[in-house]
DOBAFI-253217 format. One line per 4 residues: their letters; for each residue x, y, z of N, C-alpha, C. Coordinates in steps of 0.05 Angstrom, whole numbers, plus 5000, padded with zeros to 4 digits. Example, Ala and Ser with C-alpha at 12.3 -4.5 7.8 and 13.67 -1.06 7.14 Angstrom:
residues 2
AS = 5264/4886/5156/5246/4910/5156/5264/4934/5156 | 5257/4955/5142/5273/4979/5143/5258/5001/5157;
***
This chain:
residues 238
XXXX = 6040/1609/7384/6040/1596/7357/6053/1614/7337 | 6074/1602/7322/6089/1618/7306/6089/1607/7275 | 6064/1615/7254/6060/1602/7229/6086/1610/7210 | 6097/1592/7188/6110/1591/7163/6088/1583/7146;
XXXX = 6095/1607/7128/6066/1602/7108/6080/1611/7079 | 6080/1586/7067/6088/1595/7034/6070/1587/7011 | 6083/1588/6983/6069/1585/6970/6077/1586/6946 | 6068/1568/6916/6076/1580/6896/6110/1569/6899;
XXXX = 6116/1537/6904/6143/1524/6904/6141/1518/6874 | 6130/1511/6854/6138/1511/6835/6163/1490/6833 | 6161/1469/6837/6182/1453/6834/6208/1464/6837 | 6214/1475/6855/6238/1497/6852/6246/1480/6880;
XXXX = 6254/1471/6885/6274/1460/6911/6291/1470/6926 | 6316/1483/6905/6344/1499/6928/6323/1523/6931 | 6303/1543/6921/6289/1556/6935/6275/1545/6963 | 6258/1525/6961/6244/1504/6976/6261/1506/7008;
XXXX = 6279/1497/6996/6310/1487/7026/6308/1515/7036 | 6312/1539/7022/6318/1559/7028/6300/1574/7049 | 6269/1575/7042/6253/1572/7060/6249/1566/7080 | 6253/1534/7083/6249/1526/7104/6271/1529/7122;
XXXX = 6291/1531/7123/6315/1547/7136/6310/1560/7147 | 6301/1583/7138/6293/1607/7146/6265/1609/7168 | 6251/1594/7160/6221/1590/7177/6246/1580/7204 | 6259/1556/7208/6276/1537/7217/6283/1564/7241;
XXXX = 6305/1577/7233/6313/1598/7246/6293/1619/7260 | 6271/1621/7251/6255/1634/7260/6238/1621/7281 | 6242/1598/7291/6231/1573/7306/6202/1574/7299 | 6195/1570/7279/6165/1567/7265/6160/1544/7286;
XXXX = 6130/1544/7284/6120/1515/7308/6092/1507/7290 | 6086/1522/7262/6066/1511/7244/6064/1517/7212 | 6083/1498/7200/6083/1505/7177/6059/1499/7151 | 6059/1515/7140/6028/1528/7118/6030/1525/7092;
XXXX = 6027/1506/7075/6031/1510/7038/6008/1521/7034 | 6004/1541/7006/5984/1552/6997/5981/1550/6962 | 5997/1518/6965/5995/1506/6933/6020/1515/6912 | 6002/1503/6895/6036/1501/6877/6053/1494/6881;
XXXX = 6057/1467/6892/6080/1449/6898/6091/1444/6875 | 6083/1431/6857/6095/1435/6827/6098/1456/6804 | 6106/1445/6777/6097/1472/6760/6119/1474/6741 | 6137/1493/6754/6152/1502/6729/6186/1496/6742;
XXXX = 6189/1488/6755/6228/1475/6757/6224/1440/6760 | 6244/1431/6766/6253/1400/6759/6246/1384/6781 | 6241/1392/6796/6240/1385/6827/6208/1368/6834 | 6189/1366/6821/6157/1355/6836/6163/1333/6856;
XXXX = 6175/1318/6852/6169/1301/6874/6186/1300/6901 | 6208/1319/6900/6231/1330/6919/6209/1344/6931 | 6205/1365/6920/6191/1388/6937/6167/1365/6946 | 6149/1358/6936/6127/1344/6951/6134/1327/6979;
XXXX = 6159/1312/6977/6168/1296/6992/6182/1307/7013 | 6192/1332/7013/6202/1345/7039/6181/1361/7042 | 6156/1366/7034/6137/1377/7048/6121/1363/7061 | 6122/1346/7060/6113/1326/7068/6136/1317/7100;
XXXX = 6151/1315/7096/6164/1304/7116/6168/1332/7126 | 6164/1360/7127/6167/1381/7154/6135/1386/7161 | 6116/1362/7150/6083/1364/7159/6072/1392/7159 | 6078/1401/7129/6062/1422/7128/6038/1422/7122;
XXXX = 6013/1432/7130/5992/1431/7119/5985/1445/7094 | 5974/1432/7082/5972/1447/7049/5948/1440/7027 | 5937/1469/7021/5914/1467/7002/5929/1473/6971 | 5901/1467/6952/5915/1454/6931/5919/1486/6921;
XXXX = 5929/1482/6895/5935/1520/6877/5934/1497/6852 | 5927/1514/6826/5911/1499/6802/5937/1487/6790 | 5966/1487/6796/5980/1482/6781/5984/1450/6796 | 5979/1443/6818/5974/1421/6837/5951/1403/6825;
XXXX = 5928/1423/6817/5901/1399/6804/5905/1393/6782 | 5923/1413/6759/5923/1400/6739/5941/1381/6734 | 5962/1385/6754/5978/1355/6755/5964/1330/6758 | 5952/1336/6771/5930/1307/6787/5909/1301/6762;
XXXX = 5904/1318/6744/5888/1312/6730/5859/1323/6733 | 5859/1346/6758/5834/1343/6761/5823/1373/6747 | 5845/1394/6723/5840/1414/6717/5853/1402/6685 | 5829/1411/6667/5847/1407/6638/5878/1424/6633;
XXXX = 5883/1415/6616/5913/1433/6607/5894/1457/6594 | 5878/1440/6570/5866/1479/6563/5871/1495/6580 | 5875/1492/6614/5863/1514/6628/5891/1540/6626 | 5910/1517/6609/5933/1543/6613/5932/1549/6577;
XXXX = 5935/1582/6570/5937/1591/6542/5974/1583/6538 | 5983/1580/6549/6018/1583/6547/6025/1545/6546 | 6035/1550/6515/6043/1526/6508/6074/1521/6524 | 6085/1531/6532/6106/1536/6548/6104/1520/6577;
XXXX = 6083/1527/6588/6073/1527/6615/6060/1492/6613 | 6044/1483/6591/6032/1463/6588/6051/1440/6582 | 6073/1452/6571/6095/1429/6575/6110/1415/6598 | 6117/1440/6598/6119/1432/6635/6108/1416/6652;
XXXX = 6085/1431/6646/6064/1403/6671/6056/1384/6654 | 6057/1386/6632/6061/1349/6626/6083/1331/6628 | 6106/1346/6632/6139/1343/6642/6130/1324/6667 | 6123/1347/6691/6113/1338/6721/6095/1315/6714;
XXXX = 6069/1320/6703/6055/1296/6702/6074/1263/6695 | 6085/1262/6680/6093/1246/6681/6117/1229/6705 | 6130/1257/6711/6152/1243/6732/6136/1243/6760 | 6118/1243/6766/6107/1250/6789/6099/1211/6801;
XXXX = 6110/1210/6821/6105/1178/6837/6066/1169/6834 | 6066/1146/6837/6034/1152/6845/6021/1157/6868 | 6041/1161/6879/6033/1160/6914/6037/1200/6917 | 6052/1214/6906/6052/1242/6907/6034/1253/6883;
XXXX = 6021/1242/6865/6002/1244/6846/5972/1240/6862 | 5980/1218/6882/5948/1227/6889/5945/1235/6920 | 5972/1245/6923/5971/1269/6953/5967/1295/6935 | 5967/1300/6913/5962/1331/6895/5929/1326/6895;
XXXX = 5924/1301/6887/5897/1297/6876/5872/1303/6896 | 5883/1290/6929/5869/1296/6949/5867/1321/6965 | 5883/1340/6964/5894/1364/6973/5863/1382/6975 | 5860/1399/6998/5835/1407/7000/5837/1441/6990;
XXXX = 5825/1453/6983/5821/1478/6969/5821/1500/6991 | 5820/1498/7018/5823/1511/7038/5826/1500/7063 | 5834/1519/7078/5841/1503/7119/5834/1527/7134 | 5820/1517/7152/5813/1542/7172/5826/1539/7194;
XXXX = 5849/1555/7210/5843/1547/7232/5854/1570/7264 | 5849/1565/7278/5846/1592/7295/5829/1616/7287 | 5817/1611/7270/5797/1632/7255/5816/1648/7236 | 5837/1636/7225/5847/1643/7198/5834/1620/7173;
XXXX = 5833/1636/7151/5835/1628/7132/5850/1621/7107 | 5861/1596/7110/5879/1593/7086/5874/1590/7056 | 5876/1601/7040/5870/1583/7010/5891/1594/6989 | 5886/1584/6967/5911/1591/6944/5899/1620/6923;
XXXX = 5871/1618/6915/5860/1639/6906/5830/1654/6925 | 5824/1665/6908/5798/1682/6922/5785/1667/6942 | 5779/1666/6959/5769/1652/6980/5737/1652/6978 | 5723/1660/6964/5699/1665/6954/5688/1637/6936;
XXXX = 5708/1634/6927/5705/1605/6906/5730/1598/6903 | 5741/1585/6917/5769/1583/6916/5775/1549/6892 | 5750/1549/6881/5755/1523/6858/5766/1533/6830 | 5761/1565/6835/5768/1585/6799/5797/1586/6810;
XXXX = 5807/1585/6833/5826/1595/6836/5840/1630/6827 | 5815/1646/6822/5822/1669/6821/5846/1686/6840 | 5857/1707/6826/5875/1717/6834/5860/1746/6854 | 5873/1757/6867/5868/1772/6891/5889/1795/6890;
XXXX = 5879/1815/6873/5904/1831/6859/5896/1859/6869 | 5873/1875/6875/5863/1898/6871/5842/1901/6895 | 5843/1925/6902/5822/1927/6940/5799/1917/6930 | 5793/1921/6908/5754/1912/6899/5759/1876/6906;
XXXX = 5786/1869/6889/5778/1836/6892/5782/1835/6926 | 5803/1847/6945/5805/1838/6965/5772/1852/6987 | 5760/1863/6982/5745/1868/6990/5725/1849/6993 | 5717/1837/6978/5698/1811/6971/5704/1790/6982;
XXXX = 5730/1789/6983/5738/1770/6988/5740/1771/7030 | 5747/1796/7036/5749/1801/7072/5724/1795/7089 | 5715/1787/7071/5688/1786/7088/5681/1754/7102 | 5699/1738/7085/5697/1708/7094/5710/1709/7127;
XXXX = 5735/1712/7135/5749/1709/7159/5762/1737/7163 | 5764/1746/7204/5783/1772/7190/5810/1772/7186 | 5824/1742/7182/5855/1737/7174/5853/1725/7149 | 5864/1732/7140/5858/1714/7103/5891/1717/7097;
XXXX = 5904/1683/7092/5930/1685/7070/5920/1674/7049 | 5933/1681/7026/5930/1672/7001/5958/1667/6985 | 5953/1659/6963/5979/1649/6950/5983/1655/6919 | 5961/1659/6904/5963/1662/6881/5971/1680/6862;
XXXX = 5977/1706/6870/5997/1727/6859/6022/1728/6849 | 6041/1706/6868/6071/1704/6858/6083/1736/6874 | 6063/1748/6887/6081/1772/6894/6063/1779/6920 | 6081/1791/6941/6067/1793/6960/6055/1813/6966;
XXXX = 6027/1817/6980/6011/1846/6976/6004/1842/7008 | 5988/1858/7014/5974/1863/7041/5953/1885/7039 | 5925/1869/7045/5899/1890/7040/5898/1893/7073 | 5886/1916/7076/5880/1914/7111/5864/1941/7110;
XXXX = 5841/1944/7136/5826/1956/7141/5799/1963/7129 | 5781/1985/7139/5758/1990/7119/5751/2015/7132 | 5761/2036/7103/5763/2011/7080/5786/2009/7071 | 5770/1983/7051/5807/1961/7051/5831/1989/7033;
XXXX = 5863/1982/7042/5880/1991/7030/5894/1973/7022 | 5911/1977/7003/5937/1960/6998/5959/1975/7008 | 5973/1960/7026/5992/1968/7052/6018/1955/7037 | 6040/1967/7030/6068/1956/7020/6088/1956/7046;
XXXX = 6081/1940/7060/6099/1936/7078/6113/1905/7086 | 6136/1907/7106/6150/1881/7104/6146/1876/7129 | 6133/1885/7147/6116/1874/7170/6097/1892/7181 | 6078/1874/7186/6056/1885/7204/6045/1875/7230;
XXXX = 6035/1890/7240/6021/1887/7268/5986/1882/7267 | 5973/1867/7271/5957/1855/7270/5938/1860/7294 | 5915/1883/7279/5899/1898/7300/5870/1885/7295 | 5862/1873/7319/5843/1851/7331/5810/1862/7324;
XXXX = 5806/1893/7316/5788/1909/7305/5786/1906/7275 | 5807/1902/7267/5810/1907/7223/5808/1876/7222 | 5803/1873/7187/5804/1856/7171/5829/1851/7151 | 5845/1840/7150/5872/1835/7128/5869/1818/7109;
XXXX = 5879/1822/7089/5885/1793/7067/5913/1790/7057 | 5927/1777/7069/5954/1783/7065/5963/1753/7036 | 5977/1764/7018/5988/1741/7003/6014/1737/6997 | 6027/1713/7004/6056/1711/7017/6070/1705/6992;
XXXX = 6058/1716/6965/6092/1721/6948/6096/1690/6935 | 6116/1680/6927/6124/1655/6918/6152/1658/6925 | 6155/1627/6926/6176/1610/6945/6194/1608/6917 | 6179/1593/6897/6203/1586/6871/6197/1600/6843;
XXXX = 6187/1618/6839/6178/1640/6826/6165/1663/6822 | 6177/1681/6838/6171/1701/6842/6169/1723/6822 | 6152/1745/6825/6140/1765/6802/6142/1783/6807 | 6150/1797/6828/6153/1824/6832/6177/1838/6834;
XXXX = 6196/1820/6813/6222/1831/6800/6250/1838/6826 | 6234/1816/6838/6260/1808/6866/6261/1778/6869 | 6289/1769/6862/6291/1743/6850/6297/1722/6873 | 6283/1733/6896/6288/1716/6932/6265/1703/6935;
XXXX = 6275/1682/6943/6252/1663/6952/6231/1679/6972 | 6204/1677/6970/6183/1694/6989/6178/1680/7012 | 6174/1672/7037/6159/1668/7047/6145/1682/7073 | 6129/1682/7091/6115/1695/7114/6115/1691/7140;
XXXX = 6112/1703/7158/6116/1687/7183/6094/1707/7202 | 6075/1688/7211/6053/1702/7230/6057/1693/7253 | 6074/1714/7276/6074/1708/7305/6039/1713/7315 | 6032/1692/7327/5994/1691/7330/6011/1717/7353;
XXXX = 6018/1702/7378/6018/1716/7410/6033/1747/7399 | 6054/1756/7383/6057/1778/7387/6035/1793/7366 | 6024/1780/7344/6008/1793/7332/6020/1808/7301 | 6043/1797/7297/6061/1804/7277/6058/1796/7246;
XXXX = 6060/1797/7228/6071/1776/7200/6090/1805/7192 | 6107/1780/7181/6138/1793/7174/6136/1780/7148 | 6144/1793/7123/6139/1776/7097/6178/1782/7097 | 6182/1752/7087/6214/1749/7089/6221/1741/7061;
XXXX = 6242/1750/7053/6255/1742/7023/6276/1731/7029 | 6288/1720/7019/6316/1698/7027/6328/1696/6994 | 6357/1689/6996/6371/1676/6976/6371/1651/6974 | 6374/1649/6943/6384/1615/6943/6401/1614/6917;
XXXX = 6411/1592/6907/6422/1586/6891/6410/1584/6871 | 6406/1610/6854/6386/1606/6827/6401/1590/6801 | 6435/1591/6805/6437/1579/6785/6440/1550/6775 | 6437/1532/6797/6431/1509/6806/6403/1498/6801;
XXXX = 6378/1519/6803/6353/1515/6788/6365/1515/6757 | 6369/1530/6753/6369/1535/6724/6375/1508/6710 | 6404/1509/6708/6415/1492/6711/6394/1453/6706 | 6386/1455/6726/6365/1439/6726/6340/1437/6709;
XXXX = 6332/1460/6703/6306/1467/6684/6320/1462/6659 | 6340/1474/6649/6355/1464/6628/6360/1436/6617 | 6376/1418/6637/6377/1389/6636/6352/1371/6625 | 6324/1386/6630/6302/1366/6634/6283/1382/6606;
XXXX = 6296/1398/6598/6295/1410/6574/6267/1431/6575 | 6265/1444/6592/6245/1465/6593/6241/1486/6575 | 6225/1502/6571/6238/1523/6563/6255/1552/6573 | 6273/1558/6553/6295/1572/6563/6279/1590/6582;
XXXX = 6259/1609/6580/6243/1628/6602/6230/1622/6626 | 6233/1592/6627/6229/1583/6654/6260/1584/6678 | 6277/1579/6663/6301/1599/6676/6303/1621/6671 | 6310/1633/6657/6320/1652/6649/6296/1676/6664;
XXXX = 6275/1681/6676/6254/1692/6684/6264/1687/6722 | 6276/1666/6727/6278/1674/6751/6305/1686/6766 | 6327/1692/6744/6332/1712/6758/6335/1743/6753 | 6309/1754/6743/6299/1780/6742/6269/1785/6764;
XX = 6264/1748/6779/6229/1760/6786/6205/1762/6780 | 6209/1746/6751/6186/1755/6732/6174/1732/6728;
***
């Protein structure tokens, strides 16, 4: 079994394509969303609709519930950000409005654990930034992906470290929490699409960055009248 696990598409599409390419080439045999199908580029119902058609399985990330309605806008301070997803809200089908709406908050399976934030309460959608949060959090499964950072980290062992690496080997004694970065907005000031790849049989995850055509997003965010920092932020990473 060879998982593709992303996260954090952000309505971003030529990222999206880019991804899945790449999983594609890597002959993935189980692809993984970890939310945030929508959000901040032009794309909500593209990206929903080809995730849908490569049958990824996918838990929700808060930018997914508040589309659906099921998180107030209060929940975001950034009048910037709230536009946006009232942008999405509106263009969104009713039939991909209430595939956001039904989306489950976690998936277990092979004795991994998927979710978008802290896996402890994964309804706050808390972020998983620091060994204390991943600590709390290792105790649920001993494989944990997550999604809610925008940048990719890796906690492993005990006690827990934060490990900066671009693959690891996956020792059947430790506990990991690995978080696979973002697909259409990324934060850790590398402007490549993120995504992960967990070989189960060799015991591997490889966190992979890929190109795409950022100015073709842009471009697009522009047209639909976003604000300028919703482009202009992705190609620095931020």
């Amino acid at each position: 079994m060879r998982y593709g696990i992303c996260s954090n598409i952000c309505g971003n599409l030529e990222a999206f394509h880019a991804v899945i390419e790449t999983f594609q080439q890597h002959h993935v045999t189980e692809y993984i969303c970890l939310g945030n199908i929508v959000g901040q580029a032009a794309n909500p119902n593209e990206c929903i609709d080809l995730l849908q058609q490569q049958n990824f399985i996918t838990v929700a990330g808060m930018l997914d519930y508040t589309a659906a309605g099921l998180l107030e806008m209060t929940y975001w301070g950034s009048v910037i950000l709230k536009e946006a997803m009232l942008w999405t809200q509106r263009q969104l089908t009713p039939e991909n409005m209430k595939f956001l709406h039904d989306l489950p908050l976690q998936h277990t399976v092979d004795n991994i654990l998927f979710s978008h934030g802290h896996p402890q309460h994964p309804e706050y959608f808390d972020y998983v930034q620091t060994v204390v949060d991943a600590r709390t959090a290792m105790t649920k499964k001993p494989l944990i992906f997550t999604g809610c950072n925008h940048v990719p980290l890796v906690f492993a062992g005990f006690p827990v470290n934060c490990v900066r690496k671009q693959q690891l080997y996956i020792d059947a004694d430790h506990h990991y929490l690995i978080d696979v970065g973002s697909v259409g907005n990324p934060r850790d000031r590398d402007p490549r699409a993120c995504g992960v790849i967990y070989d189960k049989i060799r015991g591997i995850v490889s966190i992979l960055r890929v190109h795409y055509n950022i100015n073709t997003t842009q471009q697009k965010i522009h047209s639909v009248g976003f604000h300028e920092l919703l482009a202009e932020r992705l190609s620095r990473g931020v």
